[in-house]
Each structure stands twice: as C-alpha cells, then as structure tokens.
C-alpha positions as MATLAB code, in Angstrom:
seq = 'XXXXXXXXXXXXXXXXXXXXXXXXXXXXXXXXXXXXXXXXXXXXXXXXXXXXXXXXXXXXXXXXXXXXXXXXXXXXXXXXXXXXXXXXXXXXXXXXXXXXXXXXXXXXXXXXXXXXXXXXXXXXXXXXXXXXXXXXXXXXXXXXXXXXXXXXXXXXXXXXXXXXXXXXXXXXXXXXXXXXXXXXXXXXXXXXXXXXXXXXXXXXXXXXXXXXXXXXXXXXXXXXXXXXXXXXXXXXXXXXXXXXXXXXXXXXXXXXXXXXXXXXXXXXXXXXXXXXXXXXXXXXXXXXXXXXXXXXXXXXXXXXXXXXXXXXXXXXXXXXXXXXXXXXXXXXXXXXXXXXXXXXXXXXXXXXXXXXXXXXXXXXXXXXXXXXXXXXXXXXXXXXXXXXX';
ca = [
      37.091   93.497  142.687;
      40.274   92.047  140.858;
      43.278   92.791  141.974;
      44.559   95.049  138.533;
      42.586   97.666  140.213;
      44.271   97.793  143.277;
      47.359   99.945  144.222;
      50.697   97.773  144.133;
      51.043   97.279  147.398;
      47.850   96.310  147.906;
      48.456   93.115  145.285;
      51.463   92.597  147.004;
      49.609   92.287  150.577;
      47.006   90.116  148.324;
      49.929   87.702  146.720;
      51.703   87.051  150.381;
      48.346   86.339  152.015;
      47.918   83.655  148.903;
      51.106   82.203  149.424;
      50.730   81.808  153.248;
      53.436   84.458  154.300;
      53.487   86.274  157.446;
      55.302   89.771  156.140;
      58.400   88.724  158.421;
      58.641   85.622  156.445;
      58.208   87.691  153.536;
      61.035   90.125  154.006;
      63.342   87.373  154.855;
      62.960   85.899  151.632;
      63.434   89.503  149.852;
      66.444   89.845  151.979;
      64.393   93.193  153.509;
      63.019   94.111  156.791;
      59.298   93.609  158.168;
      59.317   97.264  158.198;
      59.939   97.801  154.450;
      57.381   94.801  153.794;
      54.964   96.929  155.826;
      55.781  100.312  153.958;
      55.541   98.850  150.453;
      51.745   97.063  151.640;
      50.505  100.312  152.714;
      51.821  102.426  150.085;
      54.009  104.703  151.873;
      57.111  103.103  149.700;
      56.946  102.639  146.184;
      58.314   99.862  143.945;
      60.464  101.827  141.587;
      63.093  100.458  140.452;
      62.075   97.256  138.152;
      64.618   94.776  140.082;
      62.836   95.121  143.248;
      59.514   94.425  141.211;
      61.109   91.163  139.801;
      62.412   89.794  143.351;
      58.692   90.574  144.854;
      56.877   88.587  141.788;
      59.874   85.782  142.220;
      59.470   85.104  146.344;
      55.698   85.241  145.289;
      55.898   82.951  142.610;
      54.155   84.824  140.064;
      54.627   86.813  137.439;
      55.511   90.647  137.009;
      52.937   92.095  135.204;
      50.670   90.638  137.917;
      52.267   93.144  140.464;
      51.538   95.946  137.474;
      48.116   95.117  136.887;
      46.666   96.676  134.033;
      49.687   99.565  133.734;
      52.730   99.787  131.846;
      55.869   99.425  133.371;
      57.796  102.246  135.021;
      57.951  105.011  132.534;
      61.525  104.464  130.849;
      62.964  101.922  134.087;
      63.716   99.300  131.613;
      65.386  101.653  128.678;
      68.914  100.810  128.574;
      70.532  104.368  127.456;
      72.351  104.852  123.734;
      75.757  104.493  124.560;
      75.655  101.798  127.452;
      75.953   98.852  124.909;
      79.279  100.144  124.046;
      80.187  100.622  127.466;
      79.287   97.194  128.616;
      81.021   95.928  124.699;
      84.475   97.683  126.448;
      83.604   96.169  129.668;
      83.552   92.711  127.830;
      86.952   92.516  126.291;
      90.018   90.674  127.584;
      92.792   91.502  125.756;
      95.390   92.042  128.296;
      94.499   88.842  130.134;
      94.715   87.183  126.813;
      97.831   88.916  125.442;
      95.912   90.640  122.550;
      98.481   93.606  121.562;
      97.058   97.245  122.115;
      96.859   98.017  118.055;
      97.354  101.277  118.418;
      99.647  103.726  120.026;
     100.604  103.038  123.583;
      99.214  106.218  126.176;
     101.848  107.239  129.003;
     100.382  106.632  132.341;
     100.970  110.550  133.483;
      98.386  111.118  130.123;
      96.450  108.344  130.807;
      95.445  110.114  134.710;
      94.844  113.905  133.040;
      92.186  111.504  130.504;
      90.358  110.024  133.543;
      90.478  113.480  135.405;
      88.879  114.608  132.350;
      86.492  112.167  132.207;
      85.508  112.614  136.172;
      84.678  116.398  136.016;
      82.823  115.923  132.857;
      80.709  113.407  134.577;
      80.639  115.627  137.390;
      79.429  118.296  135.534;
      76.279  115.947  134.321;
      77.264  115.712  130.833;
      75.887  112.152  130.791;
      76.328  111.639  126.762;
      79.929  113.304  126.571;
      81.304  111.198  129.011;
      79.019  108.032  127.719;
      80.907  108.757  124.276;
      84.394  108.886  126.348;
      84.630  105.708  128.437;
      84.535  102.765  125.644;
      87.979  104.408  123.947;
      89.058  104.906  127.434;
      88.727  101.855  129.573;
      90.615   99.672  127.071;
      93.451  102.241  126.647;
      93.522  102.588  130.334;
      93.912   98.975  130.389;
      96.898   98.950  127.948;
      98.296  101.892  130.126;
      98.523   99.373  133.240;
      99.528   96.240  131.607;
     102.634   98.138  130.126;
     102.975  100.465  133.348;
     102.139   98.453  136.086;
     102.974  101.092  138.575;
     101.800  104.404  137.591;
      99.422  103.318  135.636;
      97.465  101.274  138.284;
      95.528  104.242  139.770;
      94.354  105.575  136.612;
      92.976  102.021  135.785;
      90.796  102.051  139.227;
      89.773  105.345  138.700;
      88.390  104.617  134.985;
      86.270  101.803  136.595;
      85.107  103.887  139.393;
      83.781  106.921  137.057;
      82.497  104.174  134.459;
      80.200  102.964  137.964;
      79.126  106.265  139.150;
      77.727  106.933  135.421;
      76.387  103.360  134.880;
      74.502  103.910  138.566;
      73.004  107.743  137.168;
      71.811  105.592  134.071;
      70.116  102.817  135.642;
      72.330  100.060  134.130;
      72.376   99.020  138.500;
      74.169   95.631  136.924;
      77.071   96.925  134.495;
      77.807   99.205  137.289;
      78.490   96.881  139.495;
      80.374   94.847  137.173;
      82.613   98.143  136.555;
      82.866   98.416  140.874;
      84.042   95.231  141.152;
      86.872   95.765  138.508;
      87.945   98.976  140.588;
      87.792   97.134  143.654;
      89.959   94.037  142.076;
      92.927   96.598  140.585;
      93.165   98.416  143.925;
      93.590   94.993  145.946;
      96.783   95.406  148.495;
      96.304   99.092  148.558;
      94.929  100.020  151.862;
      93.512  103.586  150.375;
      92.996  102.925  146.689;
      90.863   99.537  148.421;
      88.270  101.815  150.433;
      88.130  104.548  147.206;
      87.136  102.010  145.123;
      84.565  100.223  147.931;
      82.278  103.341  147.890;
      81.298  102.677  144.261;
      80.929   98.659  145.225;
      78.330  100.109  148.035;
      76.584  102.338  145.940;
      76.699   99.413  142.906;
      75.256   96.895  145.317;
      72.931   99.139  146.652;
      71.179  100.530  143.302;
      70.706   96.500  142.684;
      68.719   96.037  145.503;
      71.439   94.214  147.635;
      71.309   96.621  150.628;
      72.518   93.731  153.205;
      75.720   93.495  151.333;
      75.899   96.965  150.639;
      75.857   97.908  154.226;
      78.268   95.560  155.119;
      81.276   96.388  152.479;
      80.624   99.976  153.203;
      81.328   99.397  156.951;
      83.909   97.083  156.347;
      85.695   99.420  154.318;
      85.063  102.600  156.344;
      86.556  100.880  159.830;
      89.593   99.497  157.811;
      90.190  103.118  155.950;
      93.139  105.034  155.989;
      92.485  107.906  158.927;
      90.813  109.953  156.333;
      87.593  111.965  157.393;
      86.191  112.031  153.663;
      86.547  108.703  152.934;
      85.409  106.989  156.059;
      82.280  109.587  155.973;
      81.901  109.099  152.735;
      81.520  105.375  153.191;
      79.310  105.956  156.229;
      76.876  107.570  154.154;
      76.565  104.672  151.778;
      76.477  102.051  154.449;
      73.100  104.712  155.954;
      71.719  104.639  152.563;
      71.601  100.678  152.385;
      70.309  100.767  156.163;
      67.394  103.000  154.771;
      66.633  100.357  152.273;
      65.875   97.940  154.550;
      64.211   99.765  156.817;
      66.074   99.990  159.963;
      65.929  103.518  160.966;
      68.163  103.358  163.981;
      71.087  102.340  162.264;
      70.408  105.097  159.784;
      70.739  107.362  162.979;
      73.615  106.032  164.012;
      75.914  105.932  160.493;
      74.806  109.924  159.965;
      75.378  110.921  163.435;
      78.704  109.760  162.995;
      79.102  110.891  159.458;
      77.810  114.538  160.801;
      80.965  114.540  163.165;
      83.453  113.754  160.314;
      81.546  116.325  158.304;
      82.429  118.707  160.973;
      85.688  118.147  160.956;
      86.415  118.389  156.936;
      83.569  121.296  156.092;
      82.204  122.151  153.060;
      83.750  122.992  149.637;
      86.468  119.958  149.364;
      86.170  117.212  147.427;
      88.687  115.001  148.232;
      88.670  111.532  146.349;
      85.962  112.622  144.120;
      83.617  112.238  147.451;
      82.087  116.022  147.493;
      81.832  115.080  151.500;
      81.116  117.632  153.875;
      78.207  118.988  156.445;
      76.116  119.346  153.277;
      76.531  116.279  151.641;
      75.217  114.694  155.256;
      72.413  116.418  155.092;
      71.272  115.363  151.839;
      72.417  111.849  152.692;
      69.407  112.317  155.881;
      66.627  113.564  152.962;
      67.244  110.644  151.240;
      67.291  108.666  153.665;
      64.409  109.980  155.098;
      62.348  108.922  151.913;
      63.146  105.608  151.886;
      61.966  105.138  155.241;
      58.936  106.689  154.241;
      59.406  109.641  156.202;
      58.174  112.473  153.124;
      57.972  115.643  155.526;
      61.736  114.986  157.170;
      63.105  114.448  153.766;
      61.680  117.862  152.218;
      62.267  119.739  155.785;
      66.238  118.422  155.081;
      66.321  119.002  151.342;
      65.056  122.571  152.310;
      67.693  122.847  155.010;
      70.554  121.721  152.760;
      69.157  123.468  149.577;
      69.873  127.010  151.479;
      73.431  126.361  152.521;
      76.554  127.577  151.079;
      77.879  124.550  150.643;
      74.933  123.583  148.499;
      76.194  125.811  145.235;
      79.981  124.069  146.176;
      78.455  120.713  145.392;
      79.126  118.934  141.790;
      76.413  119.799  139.440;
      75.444  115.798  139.273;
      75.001  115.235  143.016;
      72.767  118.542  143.487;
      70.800  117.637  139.649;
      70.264  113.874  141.548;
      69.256  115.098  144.507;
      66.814  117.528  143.195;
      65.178  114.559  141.627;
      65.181  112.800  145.058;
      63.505  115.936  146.414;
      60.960  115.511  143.644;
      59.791  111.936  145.294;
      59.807  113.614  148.649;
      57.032  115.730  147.807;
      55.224  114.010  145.910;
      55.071  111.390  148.899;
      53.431  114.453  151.007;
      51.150  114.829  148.562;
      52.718  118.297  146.837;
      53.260  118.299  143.135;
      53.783  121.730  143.195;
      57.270  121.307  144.988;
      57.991  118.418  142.956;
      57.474  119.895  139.904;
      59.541  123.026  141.495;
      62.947  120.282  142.526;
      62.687  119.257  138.205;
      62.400  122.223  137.073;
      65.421  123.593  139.180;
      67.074  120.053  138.224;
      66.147  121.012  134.450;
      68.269  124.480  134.725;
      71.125  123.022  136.597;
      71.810  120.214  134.816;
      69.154  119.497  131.354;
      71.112  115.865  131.024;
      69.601  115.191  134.400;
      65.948  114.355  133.286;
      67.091  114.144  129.225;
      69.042  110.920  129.864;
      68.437  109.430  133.528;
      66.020  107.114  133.423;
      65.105  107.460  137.005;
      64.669  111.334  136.462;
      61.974  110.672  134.034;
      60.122  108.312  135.696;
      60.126  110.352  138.214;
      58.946  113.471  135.497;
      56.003  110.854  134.378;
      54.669  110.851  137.865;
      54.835  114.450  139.036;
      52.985  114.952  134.990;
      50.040  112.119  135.823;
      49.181  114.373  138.809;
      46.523  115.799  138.693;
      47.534  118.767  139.883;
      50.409  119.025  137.596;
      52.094  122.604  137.051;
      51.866  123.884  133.852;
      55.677  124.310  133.499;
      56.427  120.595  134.179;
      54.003  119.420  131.261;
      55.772  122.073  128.997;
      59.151  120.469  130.169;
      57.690  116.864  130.006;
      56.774  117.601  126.039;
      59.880  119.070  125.263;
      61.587  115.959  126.951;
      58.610  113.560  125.421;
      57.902  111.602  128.654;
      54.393  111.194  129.075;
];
C-alpha cells in the first residue's frame, strides 16, 4: 500500500519512522509535546490549520503535499479573504516614522476613540466585511491621531491594532495578526494596564500561528504582572490554557482554568470589561475547547452543552458564541456525530451568517461535517448556498 492512501497521521507516523525519530525527538523539533505527536499519529488530532502541516513536512524533510496524499488542501485554509490585502497594504505604511504629512484632515483623538469603539462592536457583532472595509481608512488615521496627540490619542492607537488582530485571527491571516499584536503591544509599552490589554491579542496571535510555547509564556507573563484586575488576568489565563492545550499538557490546562474559574466567580457573567467578554461562561467554553485539542471529543461537547444552556451564554458577543459554535462543530464530529455538528453550524449560520460566509476555518470545518456521510440535509442546503463543497 502507498502511503496517499493512508490517513494523515498515519504518513506522518510513516515519515518519522523514515527519518529515524523517536516521537519525543519529533515533538521537540515541532516545538510540541510527545503527547500531541501521539494524538496527531493516531488520528485523534487533526492537522488543520496549513502552518502546522508545513512545520510537520519541514522537521520531516519532505514536502507538503506528501502529508496530503492524493487530497486537496484544507477546503479554503489557504484563501486569504477580500479585504485582508488592504489591511496588511495599511499595515505596511510608515508615514509617521518617516514624516509623511497626514493629507487629509487631522481626526481629534476624543473622535478618533468613538471610531475604534465603533469598529470593536461591529466586529463584535460578526460583521466580518463591514469592519474589513473599516480598518485600512482607520489604522492610518489613528496613526495621524497619535503622532499629533501623543497623549489621548495613544489608547485609541492600541486599541485599532488590537481589533485589527482579533479580526485578522477570525480570518485566518494567523501572520498579519500577529504583526497587528505586536504593534498594540509596542504603543502600550510603559503602561502597566494598556501592556497586559494588548498581550491577550499577542497570545492569541502567537497561538493561531502555531507558537503555543511562546504563547503560554507572554500570556502568563502578562497575567502575573497585571493590574489587580479579575478580567484581565482571567482573561489572560485562558489564553495561556489554550496554548497549554496545544501542546498537549493537560495538567497545566487544569491548573490555568481552575484558576481562571475562581476569577470568573468573582466578576460573573454579563460584563465585558476590556473587550474580554470574561466571566463563568466564557471559562467554560475556554474548557470545550480545550478539551478538543487534547483530544478529549465527549468533555468538549458535555462543556459546550453545559455552557450553551446558561444565561450568560445569550450575554456573550455574537462573534465569540458564532466561533465557538464552530468549535462545537469539531467536537462532534471527533465523537463521531455529524448530526450535532451539523446542528452547532446551523445555529452558528442564524446567529451570525458572516461566521461560515467569510471564516475560513468555519468552512473548512462546513466541508467536513458535508463529506460525511451521514450529512444532514440542512447542512448540504447551507453548504450550496455558501458554495463550499
């Protein structure tokens, strides 16, 4: 039998045997534990998200399309979204550093902060393309704002990088948004608070590229340095559990949410203070997720179900519940239920239609539950109307 007709983590398995590498050696090339190594071999992880594919075939010195055998590449994972060019064209320019004059009128900081608060509860609201159209215009204007403003006009600056991250990380451009993190992170330097704000979109950034070791570690370093503010330092827990899920370690996951779950109980549901939605809900979800990526399908639908039911649930933004819902897709489809999967899109459909139009993660995730065999009907009739096959 060739190896194009085995399941991906079988040629993986295949391609470190050929190369001589125990899995521990293996995952400390990748940067990974032997646990994830382990996972991926025996199918109970998938490889996803195309720059984990590309790191595997580099450590095992072949190509990519060897890992994919005979099949296409993730259904849309490499489809940079209209719009992102221009964001990344506006991420690009220099014209403060380089004392290029605005060319057009100069915005007051106090208007400059209503336009990012704009921009952050349309985002919010999972109106991917309104807010794609937004951010270009904005980011250099916001830039303008702080170069003639220094003072007020600093926070609306960090906050126009940080929004420009979380949408870059919903549309797969993992790079660019980490890129727009970093900026964040560099404008808040020598503010304590606006520091660990901006260090939750680093962690998320770094994370989405497949850099969980560093992820982990700014999240922590930024939660134990934060101002004493539950949201923020739970917030950051939750990232830094995330990363630890990545990589496989399951008793640090533990440890960050049991500690995030006590925060949680001390802030409740319903707030969302620095644009974190934190709360006893928001840890739940953060334990279905993580759940997944340790390969645990049943404990990440029980806690989706759990979470799904609570008050605090509807409180959530429209984007986290429409992203989760998508992550609750994967977690039954890893128990082996395309019913419920096909349920989570549908639901993620209604709440938010932006969700699976314009993520590309969302319909990847679509092209699976659709290949199913067992496919409900109303998926295929919302995979045709979507056209992802």
């Amino acid at each position: 039998m060739t190896t194009d007709a085995l399941p991906i983590g079988r040629r993986v398995a295949h391609w470190r045997s050929r190369r001589k590498m125990s899995q521990q050696m293996f995952a400390d090339r990748l940067g990974k534990s032997k646990s994830w190594v382990d996972k991926v071999e025996r199918g109970v992880r998938s490889l996803d998200r195309v720059s984990t594919l590309y790191d595997v075939a580099s450590v095992l010195r072949i190509d990519a399309a060897v890992l994919l055998g005979r099949a296409d590449s993730p259904a849309d994972t490499i489809h940079r979204p209209a719009g992102v060019n221009r964001i990344a064209a506006a991420l690009s320019t220099y014209d403060v550093a380089l004392g290029q004059p605005a060319g057009r009128p100069m915005v007051p900081a106090d208007r400059m902060a209503r336009t990012v608060e704009h921009a952050w509860t349309t985002f919010q609201h999972a109106r991917y393309p309104q807010v794609t159209a937004l951010l270009p215009e904005l980011l250099v204007q916001a830039q303008h704002t702080y170069a003639d403003e220094p003072g007020p006009g600093r926070s609306p600056l960090m906050q126009a990088y940080r929004v420009t991250a979380s949408l870059l990380t919903k549309l797969g451009a993992g790079e660019l948004a980490w890129l727009a993190a970093d900026r964040a992170m560099g404008v808040a330097a020598g503010d304590r608070e606006m520091t660990t704000i901006a260090a939750i979109q680093v962690s998320q950034a770094l994370r989405v590229c497949d850099r969980s070791r560093a992820a982990m570690s700014t999240a922590l370093r930024a939660a134990y340095r934060a101002p004493d503010d539950a949201s923020l330092r739970g917030a950051l827990l939750i990232q830094a559990a995330l990363a630890a899920a990545r990589r496989g370690d399951d008793r640090k996951v533990a440890e960050l949410l049991t500690e995030a779950d006590a925060l949680a109980d001390r802030v409740g549901d319903g707030h969302d203070h620095f644009r974190t939605g934190f709360g006893p809900t928001t840890v739940m979800l953060a334990r279905a997720h993580a759940a997944l990526d340790l390969g645990a399908g049943h404990d990440a639908v029980a806690w989706h179900e759990k979470a799904s039911t609570r008050d605090g649930w509807r409180w959530l933004a429209t984007e986290h519940r429409a992203g989760h819902l998508v992550q609750a897709a994967r977690a039954y489809l890893q128990i082996g239920q395309p019913d419920g999967a096909g349920r989570a899109l549908a639901d993620a459909a209604h709440l938010a239609p932006d969700e699976l139009r314009h993520r590309p993660h969302a319909r990847a995730v679509l092209s699976e539950v659709v290949r199913s065999s067992h496919a409900p009907v109303t998926v295929i009739q919302l995979a045709a109307m979507l056209g992802v096959t």
